[in-house]
N, C-alpha and C positions, 0 to 999 in steps of 0.2 A: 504494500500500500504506500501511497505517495503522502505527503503533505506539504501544503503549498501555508508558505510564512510571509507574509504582508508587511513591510513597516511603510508605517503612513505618519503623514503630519496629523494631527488630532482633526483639524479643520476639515479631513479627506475622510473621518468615520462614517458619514451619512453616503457617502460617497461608494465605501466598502460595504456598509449595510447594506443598501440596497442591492450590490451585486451577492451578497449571501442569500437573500431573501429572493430574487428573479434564480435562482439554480438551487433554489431547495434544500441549503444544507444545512444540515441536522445536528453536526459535528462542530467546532470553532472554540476557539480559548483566544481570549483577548488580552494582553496586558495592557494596560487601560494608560502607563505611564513609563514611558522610558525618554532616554536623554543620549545623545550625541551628535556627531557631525558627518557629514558628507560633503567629499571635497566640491561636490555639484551647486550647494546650498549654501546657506549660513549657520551655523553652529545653532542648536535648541538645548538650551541646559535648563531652564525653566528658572531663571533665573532676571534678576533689574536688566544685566547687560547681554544675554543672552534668550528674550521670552521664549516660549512655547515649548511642546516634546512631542514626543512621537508616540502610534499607539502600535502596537504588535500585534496581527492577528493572523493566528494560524487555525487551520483549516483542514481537516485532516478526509480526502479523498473517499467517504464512504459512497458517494453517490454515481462514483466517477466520471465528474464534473472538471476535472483537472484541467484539461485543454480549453475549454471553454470561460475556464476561470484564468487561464495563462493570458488568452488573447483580449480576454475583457480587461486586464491587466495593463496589458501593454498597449490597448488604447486608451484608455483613460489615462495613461502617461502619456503618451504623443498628443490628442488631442487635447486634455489640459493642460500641458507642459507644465508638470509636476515632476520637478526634474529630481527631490529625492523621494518619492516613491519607489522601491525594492521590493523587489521578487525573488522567491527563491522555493526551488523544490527539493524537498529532501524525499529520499527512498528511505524508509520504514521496516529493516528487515525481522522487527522483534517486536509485540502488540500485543500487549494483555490487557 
């Protein structure tokens, strides 16, 4: 089984929701709050001189939805140029 890991800027959760909610998926674990940079962006440390953070959401392929969540993916990156929006799929060889 695959799972596909999201990091988004918080501002892009309605954004991510939605594509969980049009492909049905039943599986997902959000980390609501994370902090760092990308050399694409500007630093989110959540901080006076740095606002904002990022959310994590992973997604774990019960539906197998994966392709379809890849390319919804990668256009919602090109066409809102959200240039730190990340993707990434991990294979899953152990699932209890």
């Amino acid at each position: 089984m695959k799972v596909a890991v999201i990091i988004h800027n918080v501002s892009e959760t309605d954004t991510i929701d939605k594509l969980i909610e049009k492909y049905g998926i039943k599986n997902f674990t959000r980390i609501d709050k994370a902090v760092g940079k990308s050399e694409l962006a500007d630093p989110l440390f959540d901080n006076k001189i740095w606002p904002g953070y990022y959310s994590i959401t992973m997604i774990e392929d019960t539906e197998n939805q994966i392709e379809k969540i890849r390319e919804e993916v990668k256009n919602i990156k090109e066409n809102l140029k959200i240039p730190d929006l990340k993707y990434y799929e991990i294979e899953v060889g152990n699932f209890i």
